[in-house]
N, CA, C, O and CB atoms as a CASP TS submission, in Angstrom:
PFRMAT TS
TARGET T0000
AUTHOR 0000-0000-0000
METHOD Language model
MODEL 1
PARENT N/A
ATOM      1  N   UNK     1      14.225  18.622 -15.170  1.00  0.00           N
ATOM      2  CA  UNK     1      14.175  18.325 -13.759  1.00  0.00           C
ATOM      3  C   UNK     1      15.588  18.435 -13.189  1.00  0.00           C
ATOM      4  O   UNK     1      16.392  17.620 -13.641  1.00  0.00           O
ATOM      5  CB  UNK     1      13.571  16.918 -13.506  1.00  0.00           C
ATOM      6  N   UNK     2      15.950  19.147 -12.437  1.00  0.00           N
ATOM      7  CA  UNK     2      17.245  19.636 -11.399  1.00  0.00           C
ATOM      8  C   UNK     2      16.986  18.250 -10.113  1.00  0.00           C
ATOM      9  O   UNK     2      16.180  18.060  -9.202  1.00  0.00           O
ATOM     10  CB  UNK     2      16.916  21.789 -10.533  1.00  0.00           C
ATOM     11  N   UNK     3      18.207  17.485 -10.703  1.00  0.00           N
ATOM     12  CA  UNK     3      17.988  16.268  -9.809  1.00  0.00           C
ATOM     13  C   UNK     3      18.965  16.198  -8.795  1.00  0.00           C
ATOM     14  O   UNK     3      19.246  15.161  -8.195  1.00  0.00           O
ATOM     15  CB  UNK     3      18.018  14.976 -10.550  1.00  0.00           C
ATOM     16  N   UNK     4      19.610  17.568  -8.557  1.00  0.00           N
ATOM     17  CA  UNK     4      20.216  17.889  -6.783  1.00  0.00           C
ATOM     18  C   UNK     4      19.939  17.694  -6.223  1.00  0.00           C
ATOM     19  O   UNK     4      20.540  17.225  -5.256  1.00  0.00           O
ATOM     20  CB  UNK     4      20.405  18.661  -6.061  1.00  0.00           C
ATOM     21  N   UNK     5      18.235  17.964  -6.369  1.00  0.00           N
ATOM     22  CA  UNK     5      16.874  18.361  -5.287  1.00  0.00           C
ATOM     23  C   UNK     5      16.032  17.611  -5.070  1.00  0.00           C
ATOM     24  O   UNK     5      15.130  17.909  -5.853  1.00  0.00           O
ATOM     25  CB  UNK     5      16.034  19.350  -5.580  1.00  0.00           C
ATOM     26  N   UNK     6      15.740  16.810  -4.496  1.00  0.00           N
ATOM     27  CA  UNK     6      14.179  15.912  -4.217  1.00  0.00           C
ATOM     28  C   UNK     6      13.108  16.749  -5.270  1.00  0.00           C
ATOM     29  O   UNK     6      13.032  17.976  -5.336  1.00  0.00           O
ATOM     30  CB  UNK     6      13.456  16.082  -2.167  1.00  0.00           C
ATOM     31  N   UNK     7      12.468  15.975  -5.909  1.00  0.00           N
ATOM     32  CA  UNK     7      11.437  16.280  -6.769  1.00  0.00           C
ATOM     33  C   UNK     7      10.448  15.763  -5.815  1.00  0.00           C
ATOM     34  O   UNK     7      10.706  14.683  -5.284  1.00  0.00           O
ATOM     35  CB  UNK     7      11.476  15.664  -8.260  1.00  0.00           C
ATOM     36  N   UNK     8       9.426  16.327  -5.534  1.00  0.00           N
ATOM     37  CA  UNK     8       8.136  16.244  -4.671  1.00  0.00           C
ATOM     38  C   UNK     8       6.731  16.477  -6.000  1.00  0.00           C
ATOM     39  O   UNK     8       6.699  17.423  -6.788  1.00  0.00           O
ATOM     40  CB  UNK     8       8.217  17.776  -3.219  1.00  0.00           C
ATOM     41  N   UNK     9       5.664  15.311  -5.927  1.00  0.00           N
ATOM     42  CA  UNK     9       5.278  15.075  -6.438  1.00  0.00           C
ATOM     43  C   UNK     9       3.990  15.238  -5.619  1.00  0.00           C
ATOM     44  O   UNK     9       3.923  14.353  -4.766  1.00  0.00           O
ATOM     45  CB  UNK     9       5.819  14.284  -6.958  1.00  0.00           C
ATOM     46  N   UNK    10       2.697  16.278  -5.593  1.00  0.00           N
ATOM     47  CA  UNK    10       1.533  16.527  -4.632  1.00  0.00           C
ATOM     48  C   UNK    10       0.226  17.222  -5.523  1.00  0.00           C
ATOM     49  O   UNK    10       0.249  17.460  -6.731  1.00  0.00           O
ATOM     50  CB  UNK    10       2.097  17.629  -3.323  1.00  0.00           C
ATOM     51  N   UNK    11      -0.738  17.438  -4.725  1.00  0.00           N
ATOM     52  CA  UNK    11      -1.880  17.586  -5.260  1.00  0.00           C
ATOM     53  C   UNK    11      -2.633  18.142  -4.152  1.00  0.00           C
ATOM     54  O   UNK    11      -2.590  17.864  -2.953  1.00  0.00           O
ATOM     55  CB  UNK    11      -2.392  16.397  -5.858  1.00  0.00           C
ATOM     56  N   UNK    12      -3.379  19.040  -4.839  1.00  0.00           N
ATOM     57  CA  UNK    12      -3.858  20.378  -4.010  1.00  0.00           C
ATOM     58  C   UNK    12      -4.764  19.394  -3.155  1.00  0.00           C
ATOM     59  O   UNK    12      -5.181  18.252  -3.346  1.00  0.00           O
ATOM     60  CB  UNK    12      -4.782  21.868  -4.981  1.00  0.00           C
ATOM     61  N   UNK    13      -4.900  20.404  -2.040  1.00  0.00           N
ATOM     62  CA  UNK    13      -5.767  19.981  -0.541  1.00  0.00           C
ATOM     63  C   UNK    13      -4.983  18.716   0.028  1.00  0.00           C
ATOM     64  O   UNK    13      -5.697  18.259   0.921  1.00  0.00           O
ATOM     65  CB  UNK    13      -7.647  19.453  -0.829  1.00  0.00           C
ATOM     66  N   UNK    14      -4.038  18.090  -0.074  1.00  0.00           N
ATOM     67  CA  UNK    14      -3.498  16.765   0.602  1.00  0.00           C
ATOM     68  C   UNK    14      -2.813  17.466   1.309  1.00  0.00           C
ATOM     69  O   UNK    14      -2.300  18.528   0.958  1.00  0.00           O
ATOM     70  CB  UNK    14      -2.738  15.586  -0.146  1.00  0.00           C
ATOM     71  N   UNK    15      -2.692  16.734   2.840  1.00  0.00           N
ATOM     72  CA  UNK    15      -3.118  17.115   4.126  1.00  0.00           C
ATOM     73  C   UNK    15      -1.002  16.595   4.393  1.00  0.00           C
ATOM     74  O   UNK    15      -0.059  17.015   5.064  1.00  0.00           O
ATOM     75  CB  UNK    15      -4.953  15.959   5.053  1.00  0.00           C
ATOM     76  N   UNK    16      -1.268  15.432   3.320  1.00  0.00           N
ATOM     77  CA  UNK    16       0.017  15.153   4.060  1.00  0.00           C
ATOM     78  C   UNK    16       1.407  15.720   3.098  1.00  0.00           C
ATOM     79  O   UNK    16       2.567  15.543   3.473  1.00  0.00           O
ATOM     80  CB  UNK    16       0.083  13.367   4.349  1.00  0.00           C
ATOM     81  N   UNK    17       0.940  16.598   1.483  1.00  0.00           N
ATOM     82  CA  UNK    17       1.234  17.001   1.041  1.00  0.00           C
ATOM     83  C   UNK    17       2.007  18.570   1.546  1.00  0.00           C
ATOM     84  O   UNK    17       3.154  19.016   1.509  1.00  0.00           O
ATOM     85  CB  UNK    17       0.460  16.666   0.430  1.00  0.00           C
ATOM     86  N   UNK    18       0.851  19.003   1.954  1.00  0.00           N
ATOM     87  CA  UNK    18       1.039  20.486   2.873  1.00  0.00           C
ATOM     88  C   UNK    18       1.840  19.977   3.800  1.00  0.00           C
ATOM     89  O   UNK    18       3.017  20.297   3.628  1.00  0.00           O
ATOM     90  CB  UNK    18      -0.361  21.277   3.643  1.00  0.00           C
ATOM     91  N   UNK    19       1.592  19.155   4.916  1.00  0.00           N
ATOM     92  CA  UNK    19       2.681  18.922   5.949  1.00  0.00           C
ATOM     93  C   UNK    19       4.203  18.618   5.558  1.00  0.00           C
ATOM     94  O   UNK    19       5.053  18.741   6.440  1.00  0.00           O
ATOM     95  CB  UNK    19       2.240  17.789   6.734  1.00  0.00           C
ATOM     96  N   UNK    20       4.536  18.270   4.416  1.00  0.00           N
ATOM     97  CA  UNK    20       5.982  17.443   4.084  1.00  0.00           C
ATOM     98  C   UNK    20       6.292  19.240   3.779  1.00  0.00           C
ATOM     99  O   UNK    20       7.205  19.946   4.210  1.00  0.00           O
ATOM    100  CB  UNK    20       6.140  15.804   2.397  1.00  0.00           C
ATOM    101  N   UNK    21       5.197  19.567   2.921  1.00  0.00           N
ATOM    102  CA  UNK    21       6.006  21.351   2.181  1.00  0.00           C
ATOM    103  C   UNK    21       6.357  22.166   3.190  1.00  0.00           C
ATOM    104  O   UNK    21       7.428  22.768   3.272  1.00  0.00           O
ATOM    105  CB  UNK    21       4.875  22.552   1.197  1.00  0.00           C
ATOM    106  N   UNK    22       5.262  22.201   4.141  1.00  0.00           N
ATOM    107  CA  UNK    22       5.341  22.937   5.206  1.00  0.00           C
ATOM    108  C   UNK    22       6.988  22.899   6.148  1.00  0.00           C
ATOM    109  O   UNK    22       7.774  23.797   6.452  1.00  0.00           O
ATOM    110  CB  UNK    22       4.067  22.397   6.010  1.00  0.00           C
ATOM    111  N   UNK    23       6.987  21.819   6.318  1.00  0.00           N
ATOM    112  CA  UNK    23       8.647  21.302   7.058  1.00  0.00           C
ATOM    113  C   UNK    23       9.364  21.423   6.665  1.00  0.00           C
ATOM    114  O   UNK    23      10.339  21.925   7.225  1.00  0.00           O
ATOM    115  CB  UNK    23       9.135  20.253   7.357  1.00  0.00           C
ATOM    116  N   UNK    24       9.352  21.004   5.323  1.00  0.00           N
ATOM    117  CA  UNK    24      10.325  20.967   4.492  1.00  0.00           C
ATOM    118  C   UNK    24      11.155  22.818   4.317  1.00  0.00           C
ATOM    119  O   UNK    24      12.357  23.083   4.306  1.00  0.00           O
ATOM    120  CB  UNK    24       9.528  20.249   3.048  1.00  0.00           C
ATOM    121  N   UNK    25      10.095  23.676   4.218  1.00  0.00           N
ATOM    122  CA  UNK    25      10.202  24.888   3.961  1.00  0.00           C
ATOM    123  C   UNK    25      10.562  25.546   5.142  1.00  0.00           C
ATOM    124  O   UNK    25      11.389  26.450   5.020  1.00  0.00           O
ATOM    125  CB  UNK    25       9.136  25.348   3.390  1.00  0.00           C
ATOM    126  N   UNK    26      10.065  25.261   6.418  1.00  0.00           N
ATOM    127  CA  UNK    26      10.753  25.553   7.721  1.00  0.00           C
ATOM    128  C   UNK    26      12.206  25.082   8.145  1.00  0.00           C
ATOM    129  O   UNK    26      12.714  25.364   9.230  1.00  0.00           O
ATOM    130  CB  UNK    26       9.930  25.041   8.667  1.00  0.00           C
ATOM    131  N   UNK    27      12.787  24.357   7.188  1.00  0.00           N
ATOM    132  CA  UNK    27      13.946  23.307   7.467  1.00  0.00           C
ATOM    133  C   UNK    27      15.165  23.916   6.444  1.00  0.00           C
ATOM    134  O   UNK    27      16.362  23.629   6.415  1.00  0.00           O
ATOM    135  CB  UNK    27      13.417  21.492   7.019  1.00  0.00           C
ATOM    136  N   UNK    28      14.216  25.070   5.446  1.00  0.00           N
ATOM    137  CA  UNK    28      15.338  25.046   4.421  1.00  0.00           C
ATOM    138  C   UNK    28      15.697  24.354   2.671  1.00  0.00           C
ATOM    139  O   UNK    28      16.310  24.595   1.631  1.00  0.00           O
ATOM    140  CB  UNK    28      16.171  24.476   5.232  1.00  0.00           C
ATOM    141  N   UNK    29      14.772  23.340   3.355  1.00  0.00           N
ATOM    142  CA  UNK    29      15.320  22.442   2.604  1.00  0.00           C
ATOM    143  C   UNK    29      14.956  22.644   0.876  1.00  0.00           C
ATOM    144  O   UNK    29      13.848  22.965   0.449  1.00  0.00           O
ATOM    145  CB  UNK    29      14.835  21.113   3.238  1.00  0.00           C
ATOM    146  N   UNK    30      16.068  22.394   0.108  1.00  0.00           N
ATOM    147  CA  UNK    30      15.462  22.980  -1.531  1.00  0.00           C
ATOM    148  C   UNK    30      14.438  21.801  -1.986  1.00  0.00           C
ATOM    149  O   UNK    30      14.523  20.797  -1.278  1.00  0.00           O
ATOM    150  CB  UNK    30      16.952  23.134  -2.983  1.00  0.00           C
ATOM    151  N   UNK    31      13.688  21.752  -2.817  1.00  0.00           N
ATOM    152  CA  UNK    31      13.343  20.740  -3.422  1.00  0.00           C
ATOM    153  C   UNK    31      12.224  21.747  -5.035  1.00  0.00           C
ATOM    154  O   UNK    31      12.039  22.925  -5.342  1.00  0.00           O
ATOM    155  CB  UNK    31      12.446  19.551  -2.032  1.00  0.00           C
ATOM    156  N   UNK    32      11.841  20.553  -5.527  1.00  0.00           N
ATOM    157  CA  UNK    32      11.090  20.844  -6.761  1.00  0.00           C
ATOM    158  C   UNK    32       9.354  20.093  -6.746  1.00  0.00           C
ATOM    159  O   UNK    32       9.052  18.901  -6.800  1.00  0.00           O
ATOM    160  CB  UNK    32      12.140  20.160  -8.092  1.00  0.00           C
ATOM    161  N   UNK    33       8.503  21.239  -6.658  1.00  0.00           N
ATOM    162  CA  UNK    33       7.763  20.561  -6.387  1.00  0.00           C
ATOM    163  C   UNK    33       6.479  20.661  -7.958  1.00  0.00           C
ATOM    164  O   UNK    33       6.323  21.679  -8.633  1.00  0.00           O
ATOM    165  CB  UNK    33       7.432  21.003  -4.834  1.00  0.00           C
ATOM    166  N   UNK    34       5.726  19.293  -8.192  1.00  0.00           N
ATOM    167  CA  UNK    34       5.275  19.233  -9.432  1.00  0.00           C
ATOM    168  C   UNK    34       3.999  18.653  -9.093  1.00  0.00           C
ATOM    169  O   UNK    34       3.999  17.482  -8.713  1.00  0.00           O
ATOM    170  CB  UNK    34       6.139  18.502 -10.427  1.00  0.00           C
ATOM    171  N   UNK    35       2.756  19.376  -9.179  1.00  0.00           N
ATOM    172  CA  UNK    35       1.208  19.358  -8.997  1.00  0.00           C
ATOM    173  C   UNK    35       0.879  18.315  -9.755  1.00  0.00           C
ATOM    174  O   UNK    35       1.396  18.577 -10.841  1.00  0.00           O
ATOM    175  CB  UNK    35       0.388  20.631  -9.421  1.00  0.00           C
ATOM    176  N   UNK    36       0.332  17.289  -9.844  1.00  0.00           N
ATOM    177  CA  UNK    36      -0.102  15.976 -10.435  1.00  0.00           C
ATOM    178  C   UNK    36      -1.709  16.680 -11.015  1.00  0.00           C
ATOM    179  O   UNK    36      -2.020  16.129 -12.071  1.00  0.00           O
ATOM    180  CB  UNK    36      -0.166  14.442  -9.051  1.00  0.00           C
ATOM    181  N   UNK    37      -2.396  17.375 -10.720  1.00  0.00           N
ATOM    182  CA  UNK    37      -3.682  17.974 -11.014  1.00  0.00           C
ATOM    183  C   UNK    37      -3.261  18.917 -12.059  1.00  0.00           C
ATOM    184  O   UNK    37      -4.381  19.294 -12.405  1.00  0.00           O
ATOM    185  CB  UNK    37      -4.437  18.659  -9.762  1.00  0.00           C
ATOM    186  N   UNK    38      -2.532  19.499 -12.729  1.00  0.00           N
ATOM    187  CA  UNK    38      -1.980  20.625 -13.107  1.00  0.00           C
ATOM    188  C   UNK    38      -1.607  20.128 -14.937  1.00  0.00           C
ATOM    189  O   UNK    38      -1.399  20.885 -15.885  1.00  0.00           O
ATOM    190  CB  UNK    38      -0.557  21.028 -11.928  1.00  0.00           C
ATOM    191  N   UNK    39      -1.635  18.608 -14.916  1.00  0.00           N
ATOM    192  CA  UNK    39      -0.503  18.566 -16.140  1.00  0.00           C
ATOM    193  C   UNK    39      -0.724  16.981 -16.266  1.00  0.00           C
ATOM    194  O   UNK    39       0.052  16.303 -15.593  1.00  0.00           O
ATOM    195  CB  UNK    39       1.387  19.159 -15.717  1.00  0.00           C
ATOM    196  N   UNK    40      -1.580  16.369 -16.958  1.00  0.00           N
ATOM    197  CA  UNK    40      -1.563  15.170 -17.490  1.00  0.00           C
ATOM    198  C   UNK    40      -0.630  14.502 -17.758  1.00  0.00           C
ATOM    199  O   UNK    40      -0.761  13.279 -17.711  1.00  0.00           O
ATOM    200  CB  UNK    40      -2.039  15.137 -18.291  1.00  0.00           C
ATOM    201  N   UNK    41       1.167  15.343 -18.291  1.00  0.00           N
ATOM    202  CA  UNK    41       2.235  14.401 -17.900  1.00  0.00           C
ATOM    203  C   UNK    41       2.857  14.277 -16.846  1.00  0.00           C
ATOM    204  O   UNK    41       3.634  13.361 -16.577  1.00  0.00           O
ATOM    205  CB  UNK    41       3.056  14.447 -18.513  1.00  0.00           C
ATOM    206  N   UNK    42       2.466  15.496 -15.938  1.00  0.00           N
ATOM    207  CA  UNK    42       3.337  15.446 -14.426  1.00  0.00           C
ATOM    208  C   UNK    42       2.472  13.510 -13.824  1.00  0.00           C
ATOM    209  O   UNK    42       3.023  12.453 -13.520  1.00  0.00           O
ATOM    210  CB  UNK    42       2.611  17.533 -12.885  1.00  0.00           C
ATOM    211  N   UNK    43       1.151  13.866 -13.899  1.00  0.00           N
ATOM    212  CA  UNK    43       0.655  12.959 -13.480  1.00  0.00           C
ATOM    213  C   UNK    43       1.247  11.360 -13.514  1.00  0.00           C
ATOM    214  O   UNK    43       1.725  10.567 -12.702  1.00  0.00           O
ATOM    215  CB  UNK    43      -0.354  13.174 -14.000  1.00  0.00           C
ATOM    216  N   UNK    44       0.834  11.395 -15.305  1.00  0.00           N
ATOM    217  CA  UNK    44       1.786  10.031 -16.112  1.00  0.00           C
ATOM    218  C   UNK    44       3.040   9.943 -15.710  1.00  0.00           C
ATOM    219  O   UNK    44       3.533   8.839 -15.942  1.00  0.00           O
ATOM    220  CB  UNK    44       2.010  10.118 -17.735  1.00  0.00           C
ATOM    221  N   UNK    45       3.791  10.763 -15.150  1.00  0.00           N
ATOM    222  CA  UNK    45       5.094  10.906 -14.438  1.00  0.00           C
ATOM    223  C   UNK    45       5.104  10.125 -13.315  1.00  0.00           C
ATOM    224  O   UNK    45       5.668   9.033 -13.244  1.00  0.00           O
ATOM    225  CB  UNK    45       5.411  12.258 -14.046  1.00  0.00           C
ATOM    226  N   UNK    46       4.129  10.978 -11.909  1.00  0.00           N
ATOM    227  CA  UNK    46       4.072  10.373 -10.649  1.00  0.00           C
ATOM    228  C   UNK    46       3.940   8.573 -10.759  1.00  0.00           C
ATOM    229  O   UNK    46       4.663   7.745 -10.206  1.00  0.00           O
ATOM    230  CB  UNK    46       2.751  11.104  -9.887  1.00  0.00           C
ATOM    231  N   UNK    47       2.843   8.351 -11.605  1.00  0.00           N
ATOM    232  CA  UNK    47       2.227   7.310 -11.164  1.00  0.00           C
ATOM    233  C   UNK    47       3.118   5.860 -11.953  1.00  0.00           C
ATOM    234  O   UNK    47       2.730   4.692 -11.971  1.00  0.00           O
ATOM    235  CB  UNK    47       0.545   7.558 -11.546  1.00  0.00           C
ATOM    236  N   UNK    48       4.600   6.527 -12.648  1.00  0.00           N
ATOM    237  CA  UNK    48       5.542   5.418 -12.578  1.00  0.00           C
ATOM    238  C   UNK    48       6.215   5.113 -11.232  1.00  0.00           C
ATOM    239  O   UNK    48       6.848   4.080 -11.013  1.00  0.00           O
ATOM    240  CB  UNK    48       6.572   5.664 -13.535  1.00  0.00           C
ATOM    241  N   UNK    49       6.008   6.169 -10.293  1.00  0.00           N
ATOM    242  CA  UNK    49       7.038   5.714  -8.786  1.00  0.00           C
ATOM    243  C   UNK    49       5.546   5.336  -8.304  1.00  0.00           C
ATOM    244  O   UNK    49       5.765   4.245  -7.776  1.00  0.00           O
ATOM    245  CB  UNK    49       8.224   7.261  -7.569  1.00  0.00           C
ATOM    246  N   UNK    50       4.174   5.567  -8.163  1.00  0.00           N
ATOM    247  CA  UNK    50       3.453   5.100  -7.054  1.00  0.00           C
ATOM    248  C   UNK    50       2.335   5.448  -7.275  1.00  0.00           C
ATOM    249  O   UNK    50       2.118   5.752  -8.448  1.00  0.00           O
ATOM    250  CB  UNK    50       3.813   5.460  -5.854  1.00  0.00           C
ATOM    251  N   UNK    51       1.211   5.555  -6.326  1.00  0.00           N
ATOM    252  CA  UNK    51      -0.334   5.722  -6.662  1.00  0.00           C
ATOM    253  C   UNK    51      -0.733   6.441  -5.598  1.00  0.00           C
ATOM    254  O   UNK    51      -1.934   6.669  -5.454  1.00  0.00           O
ATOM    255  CB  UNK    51      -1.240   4.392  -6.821  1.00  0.00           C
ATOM    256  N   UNK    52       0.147   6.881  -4.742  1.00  0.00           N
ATOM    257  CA  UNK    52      -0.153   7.708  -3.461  1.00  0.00           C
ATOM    258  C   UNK    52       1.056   9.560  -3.260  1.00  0.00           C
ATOM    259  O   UNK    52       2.228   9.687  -2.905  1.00  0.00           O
ATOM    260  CB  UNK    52       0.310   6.238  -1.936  1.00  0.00           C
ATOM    261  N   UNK    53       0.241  10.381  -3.595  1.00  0.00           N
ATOM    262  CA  UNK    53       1.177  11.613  -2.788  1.00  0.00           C
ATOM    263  C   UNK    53       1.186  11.717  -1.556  1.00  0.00           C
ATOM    264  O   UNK    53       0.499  10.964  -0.866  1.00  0.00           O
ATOM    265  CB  UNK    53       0.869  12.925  -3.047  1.00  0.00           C
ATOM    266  N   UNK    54       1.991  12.699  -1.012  1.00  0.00           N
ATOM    267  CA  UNK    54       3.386  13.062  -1.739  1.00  0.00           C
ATOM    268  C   UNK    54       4.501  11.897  -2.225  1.00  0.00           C
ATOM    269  O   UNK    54       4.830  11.204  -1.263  1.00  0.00           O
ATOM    270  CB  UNK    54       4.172  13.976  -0.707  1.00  0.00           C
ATOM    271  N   UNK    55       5.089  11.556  -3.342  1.00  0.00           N
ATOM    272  CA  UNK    55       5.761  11.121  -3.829  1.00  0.00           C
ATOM    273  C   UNK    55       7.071  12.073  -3.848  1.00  0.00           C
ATOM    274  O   UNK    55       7.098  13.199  -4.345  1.00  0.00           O
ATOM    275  CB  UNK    55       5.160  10.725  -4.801  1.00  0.00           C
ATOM    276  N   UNK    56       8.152  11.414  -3.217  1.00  0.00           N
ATOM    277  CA  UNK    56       9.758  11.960  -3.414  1.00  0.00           C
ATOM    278  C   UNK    56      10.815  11.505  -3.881  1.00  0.00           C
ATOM    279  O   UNK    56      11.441  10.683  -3.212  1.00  0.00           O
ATOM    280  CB  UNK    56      10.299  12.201  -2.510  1.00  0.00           C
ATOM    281  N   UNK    57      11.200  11.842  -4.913  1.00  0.00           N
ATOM    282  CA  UNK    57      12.019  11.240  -5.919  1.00  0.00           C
ATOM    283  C   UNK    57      13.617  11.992  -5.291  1.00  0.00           C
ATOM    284  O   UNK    57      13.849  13.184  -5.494  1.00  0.00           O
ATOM    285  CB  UNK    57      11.398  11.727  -7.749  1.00  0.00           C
ATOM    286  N   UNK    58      14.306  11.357  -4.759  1.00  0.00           N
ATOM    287  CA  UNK    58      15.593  11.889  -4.171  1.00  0.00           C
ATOM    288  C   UNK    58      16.754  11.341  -5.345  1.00  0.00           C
ATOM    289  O   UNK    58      16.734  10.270  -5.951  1.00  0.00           O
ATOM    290  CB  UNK    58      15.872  11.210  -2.431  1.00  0.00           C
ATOM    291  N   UNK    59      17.964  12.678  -5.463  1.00  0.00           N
ATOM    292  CA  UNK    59      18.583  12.988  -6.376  1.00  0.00           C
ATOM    293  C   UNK    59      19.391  11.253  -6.579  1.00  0.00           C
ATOM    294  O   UNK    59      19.899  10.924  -7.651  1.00  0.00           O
ATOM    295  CB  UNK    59      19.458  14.460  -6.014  1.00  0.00           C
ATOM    296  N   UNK    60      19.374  10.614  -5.732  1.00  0.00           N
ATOM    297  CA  UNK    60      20.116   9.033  -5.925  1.00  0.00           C
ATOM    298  C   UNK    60      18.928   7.848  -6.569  1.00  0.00           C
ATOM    299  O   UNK    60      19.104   6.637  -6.697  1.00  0.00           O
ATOM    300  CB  UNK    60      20.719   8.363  -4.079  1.00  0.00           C
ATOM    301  N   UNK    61      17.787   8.593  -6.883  1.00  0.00           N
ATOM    302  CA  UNK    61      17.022   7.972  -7.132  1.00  0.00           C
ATOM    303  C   UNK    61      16.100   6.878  -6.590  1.00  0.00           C
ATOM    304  O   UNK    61      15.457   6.113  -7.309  1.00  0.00           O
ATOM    305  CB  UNK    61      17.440   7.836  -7.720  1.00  0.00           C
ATOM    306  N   UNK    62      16.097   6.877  -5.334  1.00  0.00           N
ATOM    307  CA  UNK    62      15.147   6.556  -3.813  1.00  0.00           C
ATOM    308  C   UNK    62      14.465   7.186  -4.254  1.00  0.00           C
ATOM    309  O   UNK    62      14.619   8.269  -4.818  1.00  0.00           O
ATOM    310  CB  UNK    62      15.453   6.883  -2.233  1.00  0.00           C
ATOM    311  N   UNK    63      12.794   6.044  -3.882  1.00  0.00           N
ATOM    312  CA  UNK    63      11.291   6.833  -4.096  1.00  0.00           C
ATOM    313  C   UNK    63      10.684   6.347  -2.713  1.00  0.00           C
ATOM    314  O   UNK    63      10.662   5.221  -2.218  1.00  0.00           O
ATOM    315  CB  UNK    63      10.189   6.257  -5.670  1.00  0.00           C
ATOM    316  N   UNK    64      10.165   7.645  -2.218  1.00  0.00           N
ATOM    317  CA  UNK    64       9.141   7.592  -1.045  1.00  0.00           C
ATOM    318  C   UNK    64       8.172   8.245  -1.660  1.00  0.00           C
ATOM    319  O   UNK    64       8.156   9.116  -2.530  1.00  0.00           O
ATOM    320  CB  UNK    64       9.510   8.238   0.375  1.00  0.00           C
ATOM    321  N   UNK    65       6.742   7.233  -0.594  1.00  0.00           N
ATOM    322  CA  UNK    65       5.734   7.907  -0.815  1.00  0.00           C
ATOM    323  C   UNK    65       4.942   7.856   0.412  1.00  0.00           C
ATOM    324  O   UNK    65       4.850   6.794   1.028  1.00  0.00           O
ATOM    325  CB  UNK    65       5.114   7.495  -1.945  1.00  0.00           C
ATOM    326  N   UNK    66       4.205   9.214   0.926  1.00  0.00           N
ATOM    327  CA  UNK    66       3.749   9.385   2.176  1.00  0.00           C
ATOM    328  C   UNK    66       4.266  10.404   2.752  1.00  0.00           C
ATOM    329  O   UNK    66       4.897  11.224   2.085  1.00  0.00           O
ATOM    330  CB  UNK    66       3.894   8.402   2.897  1.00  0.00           C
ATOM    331  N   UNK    67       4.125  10.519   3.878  1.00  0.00           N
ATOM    332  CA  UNK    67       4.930  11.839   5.407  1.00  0.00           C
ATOM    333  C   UNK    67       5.065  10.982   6.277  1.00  0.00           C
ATOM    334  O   UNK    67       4.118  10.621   6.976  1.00  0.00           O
ATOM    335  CB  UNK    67       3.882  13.341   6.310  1.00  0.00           C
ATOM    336  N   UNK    68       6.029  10.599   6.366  1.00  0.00           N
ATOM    337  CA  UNK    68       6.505  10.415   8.161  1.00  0.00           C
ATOM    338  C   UNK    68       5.710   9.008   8.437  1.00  0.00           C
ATOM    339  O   UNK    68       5.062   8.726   9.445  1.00  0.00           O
ATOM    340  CB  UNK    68       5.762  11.979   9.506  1.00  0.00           C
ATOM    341  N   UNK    69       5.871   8.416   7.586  1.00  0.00           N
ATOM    342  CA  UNK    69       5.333   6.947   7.910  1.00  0.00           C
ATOM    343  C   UNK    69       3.898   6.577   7.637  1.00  0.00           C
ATOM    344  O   UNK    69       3.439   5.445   7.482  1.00  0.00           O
ATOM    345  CB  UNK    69       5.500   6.670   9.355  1.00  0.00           C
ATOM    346  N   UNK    70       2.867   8.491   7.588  1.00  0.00           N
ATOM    347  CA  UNK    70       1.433   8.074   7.206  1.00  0.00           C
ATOM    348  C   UNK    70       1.545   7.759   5.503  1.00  0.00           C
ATOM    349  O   UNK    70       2.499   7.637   4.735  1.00  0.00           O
ATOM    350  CB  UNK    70       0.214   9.455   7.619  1.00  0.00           C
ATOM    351  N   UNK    71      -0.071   7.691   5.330  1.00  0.00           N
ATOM    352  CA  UNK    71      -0.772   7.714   4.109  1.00  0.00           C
ATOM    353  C   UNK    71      -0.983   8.790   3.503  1.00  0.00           C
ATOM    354  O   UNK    71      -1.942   9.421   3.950  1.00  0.00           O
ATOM    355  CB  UNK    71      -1.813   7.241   4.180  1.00  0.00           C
ATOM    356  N   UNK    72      -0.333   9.345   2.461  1.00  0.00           N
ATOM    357  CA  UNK    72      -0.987  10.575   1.423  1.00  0.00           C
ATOM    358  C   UNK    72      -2.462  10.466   0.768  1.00  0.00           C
ATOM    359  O   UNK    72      -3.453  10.093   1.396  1.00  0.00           O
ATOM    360  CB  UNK    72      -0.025  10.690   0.088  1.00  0.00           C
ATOM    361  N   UNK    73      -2.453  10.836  -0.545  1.00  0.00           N
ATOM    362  CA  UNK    73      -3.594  10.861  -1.446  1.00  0.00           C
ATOM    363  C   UNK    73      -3.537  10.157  -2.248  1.00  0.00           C
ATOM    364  O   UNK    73      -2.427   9.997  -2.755  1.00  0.00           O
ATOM    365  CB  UNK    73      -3.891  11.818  -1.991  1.00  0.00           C
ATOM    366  N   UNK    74      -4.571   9.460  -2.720  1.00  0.00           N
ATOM    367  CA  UNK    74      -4.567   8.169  -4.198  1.00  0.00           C
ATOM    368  C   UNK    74      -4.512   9.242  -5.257  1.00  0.00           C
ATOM    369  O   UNK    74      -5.371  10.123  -5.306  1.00  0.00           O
ATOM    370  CB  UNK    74      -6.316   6.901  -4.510  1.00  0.00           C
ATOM    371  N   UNK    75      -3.470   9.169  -6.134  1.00  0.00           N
ATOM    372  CA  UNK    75      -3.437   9.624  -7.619  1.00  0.00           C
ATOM    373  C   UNK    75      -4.687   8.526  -8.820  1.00  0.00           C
ATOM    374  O   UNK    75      -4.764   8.775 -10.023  1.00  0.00           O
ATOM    375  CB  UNK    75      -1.475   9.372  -8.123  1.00  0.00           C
TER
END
């Protein structure tokens, strides 16, 4: 994990998943992003910071979870 970058933690069809990528990608901004559906340890991963995507693990080690103040997806 390249911890320069916000590690983004999402799962296909989340609404608020797409919106953070979406901006995020209009903005520039680098990050690493890791499918929780994809990989039984990405998962076991996410669900030490939280129980909701998008989960963002920022390089100082700050964890958000959500977009912009809403609710993501239950892992």
């Amino acid at each position: 994990m390249d911890m320069q970058v916000p590690v983004v933690y999402t799962i296909r069809g989340c609404d608020a998943c797409i919106k953070l990528l979406r901006k995020w990608d209009a903005e520039g901004v680098a990050y690493e992003e890791r499918r929780v559906e994809l990989s039984q340890a990405v998962l076991d991963q996410a669900r030490t910071y939280g129980s909701m995507v998008p989960i963002v693990v920022w390089p100082d080690g700050r964890v958000e979870q959500g977009f912009e103040g809403g609710l993501g997806c239950f892992i």
